[in-house]
Each structure stands twice: as structure tokens, then as C-alpha cells.
Residue, then its C-alpha position, 0 to 999 in steps of 0.5 A: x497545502x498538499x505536502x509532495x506531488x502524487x507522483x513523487x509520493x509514488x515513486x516513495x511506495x514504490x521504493x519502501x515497499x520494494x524495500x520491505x518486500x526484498x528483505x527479512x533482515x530485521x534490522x533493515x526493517x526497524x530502521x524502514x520502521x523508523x523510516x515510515x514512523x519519521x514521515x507518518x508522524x510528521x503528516x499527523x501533525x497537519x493531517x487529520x486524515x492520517x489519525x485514520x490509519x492510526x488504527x491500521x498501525x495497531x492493528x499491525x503492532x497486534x499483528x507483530x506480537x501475535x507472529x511470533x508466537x504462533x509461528x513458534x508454536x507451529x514450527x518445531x525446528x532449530x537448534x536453540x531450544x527454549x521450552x518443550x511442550x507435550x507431544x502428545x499435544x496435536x499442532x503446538x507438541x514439541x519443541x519451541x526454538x528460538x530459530x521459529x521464534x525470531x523468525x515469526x517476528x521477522x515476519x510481522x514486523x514485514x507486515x507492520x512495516x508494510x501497513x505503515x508505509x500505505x498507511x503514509x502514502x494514504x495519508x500523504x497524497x489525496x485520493x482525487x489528486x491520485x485519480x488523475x494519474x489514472x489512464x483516461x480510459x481506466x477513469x471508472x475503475x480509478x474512482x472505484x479504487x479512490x472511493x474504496x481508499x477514502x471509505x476506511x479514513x472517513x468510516x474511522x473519523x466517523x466513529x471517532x465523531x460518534x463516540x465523542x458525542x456519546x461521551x459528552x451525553x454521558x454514555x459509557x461502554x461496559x459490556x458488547x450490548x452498549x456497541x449497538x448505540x455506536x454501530x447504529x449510526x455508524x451505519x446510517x451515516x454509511x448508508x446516507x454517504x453512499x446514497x449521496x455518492x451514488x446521486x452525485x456520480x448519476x448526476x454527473x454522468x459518471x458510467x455513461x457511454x464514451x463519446x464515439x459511434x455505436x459501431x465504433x464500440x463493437x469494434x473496439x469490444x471485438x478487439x478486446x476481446x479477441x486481445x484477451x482471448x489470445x493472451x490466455x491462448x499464448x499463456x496456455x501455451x507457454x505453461x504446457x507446450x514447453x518447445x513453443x514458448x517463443x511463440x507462446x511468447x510473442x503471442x502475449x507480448x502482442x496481445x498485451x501491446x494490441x489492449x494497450x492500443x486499443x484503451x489508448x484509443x478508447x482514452x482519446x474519447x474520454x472527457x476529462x476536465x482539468x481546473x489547476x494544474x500541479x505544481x511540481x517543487x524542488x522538494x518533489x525532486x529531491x523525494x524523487x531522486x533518493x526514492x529512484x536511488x533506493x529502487x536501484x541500489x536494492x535492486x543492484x544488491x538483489x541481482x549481484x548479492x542477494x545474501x546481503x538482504x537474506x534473513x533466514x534464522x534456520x539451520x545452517x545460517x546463524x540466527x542472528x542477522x547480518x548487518x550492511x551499513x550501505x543497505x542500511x543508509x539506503x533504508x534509513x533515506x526513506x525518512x527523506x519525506x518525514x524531514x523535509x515536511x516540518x521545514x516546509x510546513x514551517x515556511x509556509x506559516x510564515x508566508x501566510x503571516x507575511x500576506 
């Protein structure tokens, strides 16, 4: 059973990650940590493609831990002066301050808090469900991108497989040359996988042409084309001939609508089957509506009060992050997800038992 629907789940990334990107204020970002963690979590429960990510998300604490340092190493400026290394020392000589240090942090926790939200959205929403969002005539470039999503999951349970077979035969890891018996079959279950894929998506039809006559098609790619063209001229336009930017302008904003146009012809001949459609619950809207109130709450704040969401630990400001309960409830929401999902999961256990 799919947990929300792909569009709700959506409007969830959407919210976190403008949440995440809007702010460096630590506090706000552990409590979207703690967000994210609340959800992730109660997707791993029923979801073996989450324990997929998991790797990701170490990958973002090693991330974090790394920042830090390195960025107080580099940065030799602040008032709050920890130790002094030689100056004689090229890049890392001078002064190491706190300021550069919680800085550095500030910013890999950005980062870990980021992979931890696509980390939950990949794990939340299926990649073939995702691809119907797609417009139609964007499908190839769609299952392009849902194939490259699905890769890292399915090449981590891969070699989590791998690895559980060589144990039981009795292999052990001790130096960089007992790898090679992990990454030979890694690689030919990889390239068995894409052979089959590639025979699939053949059989199927998938990159044929669309269903309309061939001088059709020429004038469809002329328009294109002449669309694109008049995008790069007005972009030209706007960047160096500063007393015609109106003009450069609405030279954009028309080409922009003509591509528009033109796909959305293109799409009506696009061929699409459709075998169940998506039911949209009440705890989709609920997800929804918290997720719409984030994105306008923090986008309110950022246009008639930007400081509340700035964290710079640098002089003149004071190194210590400043605190807004408001923008703190409203990050915390975004765990909206991770509790409403164990009470669902549980109830549908229990409908299962009763049939």
C-alpha cells in the first residue's frame, strides 16, 4: 500500500528543501533533522527501499564531521580564537576561530539535512507512480530520470545481497584485494539488469516516433528551434543591452510560452495508458495543506523579515543563532508525514486481519 500520493509527497519536498535552502540557522536545521529523521524512520519500518539511502545518510553525517574542520582550517577569520597553527604553513597557517568552525558545521548539517530529505522522498513515493506526473510529451526524458533514481537503491540491496551470500560461504574481508569478489558480480548483475531494460523498453516501443505525419514533425522541430532560438537572443539581449531589457524581456516570455504551446501539441499525440487510478486520502490533504503552509509562512518571513532566517557566526553578528518559536513550529511540521504513517500503517493491518 503506497503510503501519501506522489503529489502530496511533492508538495513535501518542495517545502523541506525550501526550508533547508532559505536557512543556515542550525537550530532551525536539526529540528528539520529531526523532521526528516521522524519520517525516514517510519518509512524504513515498511519500506525496504529506504534501507537503500541509508548509505546516503552516512554519507551526509561524514559530510557534516568533515565541514567543519576543513572550513576552519581554510577560513582565518573571527574574533574567538581557538588555537594558532604556523604561519609558515601554506593554506591551514593562522589562526583557527570558533566563528569558521560553527560556520563549517552550519553548512554540512545544510547538506546532511538535504540529503535526508530526498533520501525520504525517494523512499516514499515510486519512481513509475512519480512518472505519471510527467507532462506527456516530457515521458522519455521522465523515464530516463526514474531509471537513474531507481539505480542507487537497487545497486545498494544488490550488494547488500551479495555480501550476505559471501558471508554465509564463509568470506571475509581483510584487505582492498578481498573487494574484487564484491564488485565482480556487482557489476555483472549491473550489466544483466541493463541488458534486460534496454530489451524491455525495445520491445515495448519506447523512443519510437509520435504519432503524426512526418511533415507535421518538421514543423513542430522548426518551431522549436526557432523558439529556442529567440530565447538565447532575448537572454542576450537582456544581459548586454541594459536600455532594452523590456523588449529583451517579452522576447523570453514569448518564446518561453510558444515551447510551451508547441510540447503541449506534441503531448496530445503521445500515447499513454492509464491501468488504476490514484486515490487521493484524507491524510494526503492534511500533508498537503501543512506542507502549502510551510512554503508560505517561510516565504512571508523571507521577503518581510529575512534576518529571522540568517545565520552568519562572523563579525559584526554574534556567533550564536538567534531563535523564532514561530519558524521553529513551522519547521518542526514537516515531521507531519513521519506521524501520521504509523497510525495508517496500523490500521491498514487491522483491515487486512478483519477480511
Amino acid at each position: 500500500m503506497e503510503s501519501y500520493h506522489p503529489v502530496a509527497w511533492l508538495m513535501w519536498l518542495m517545502a523541506a528543501a525550501l526550508a533547508a535552502l532559505l536557512t543556515r540557522n542550525p537550530l532551525y536545521l536539526l529540528l528539520l533533522l529531526l523532521a526528516g529523521g521522524v519520517t525516514y524512520l517510519a518509512l524504513e519500518r515498511r519500506s525496504p527501499v529506504a534501507r537503500s539511502w541509508r548509505a546516503f545518510i552516512k554519507l551526509g553525517f561524514v559530510l557534516l564531521l568533515f565541514a567543519g574542520p576543513s572550513n576552519a582550517l581554510t577560513a582565518h577569520y573571527g574574533q574567538w580564537v581557538l588555537f594558532r597553527l604556523p604561519e609558515s604553513w601554506p593554506i591551514i597557517g593562522g589562526p583557527i576561530t570558533g566563528e569558521a568552525l560553527l560556520y563549517g558545521l552550519s553548512s554540512g548539517l545544510s547538506l546532511l539535512v538535504l540529503l535526508l530529505i530526498f533520501a525520504t522522498f525517494n523512499s516514499g513515493v515510486d519512481q513509475s507512480r512519480l512518472l505519471r506526473l510527467m507532462p506527456p510529451y516530457f515521458y522519455q526524458a521522465g523515464v530516463i530520470a526514474a531509471i537513474a533514481l531507481a539505480f542507487v537503491p537497487q545497486m545498494v540491496m544488490a550488494a547488500r545481497e551479495i555480501r550476505e551470500v559471501q558471508r554465509i560461504r564463509g568470506h571475509r574481508f581483510r584487505s582492498l584485494r578481498d573487494l574484487l569478489p564484491l564488485f565482480m558480480p556487482l557489476l555483472t548483475t549491473g550489466l544483466e539488469r541493463a541488458i534486460g531494460l534496454a530489451e524491455s523498453m525495445e520491445s515495448r516501443g519506447f523512443g519510437g516516433t509520435l504519432a503524426m505525419p512526418s511533415p507535421q514533425q518538421t514543423l513542430y522541430r522548426a518551431g522549436t528551434l526557432a523558439a529556442l532560438l529567440a530565447l538565447a537572443g532575448g537572454a542576450f539581449g537582456y544581459a548586454y543591452w541594459p536600455t532594452r531589457r523590456p523588449l529583451s524581456a517579452g522576447l523570453m516570455a514569448a518564446a518561453g510560452l510558444g515551447l510551451l504551446l508547441i510540447f503541449w501539441e506534441q503531448g496530445r499525440h503521445v500515447r499513454r495508458s492509464r491501468y488504476r487510478r490514484w486515490t487521493w486520502r484524507r491524510r494526503d490533504t492534511t500533508v498537503a495543506v501543512v506542507s502549502g503552509g510551510v512554503m508560505l509562512t517561510l516565504l512571508t518571513v523571507r521577503l518581510f523579515w529575512r534576518e529571522a532566517l540568517l545565520y552568519y557566526p562572523y563579525p559584526p553578528f554574534t556567533p550564536w543563532p538567534d531563535f523564532q518559536p514561530l519558524l521553529g513550529l513551522t519547521m518542526a511540521l514537516l515531521a507531519t508525514p513521519g506521524i501520521l504513517l504509523p497510525a495508517q500503517g496500523k490500521r491498514a493491518i487491522e483491515e487486512r486481519g478483519n477480511e
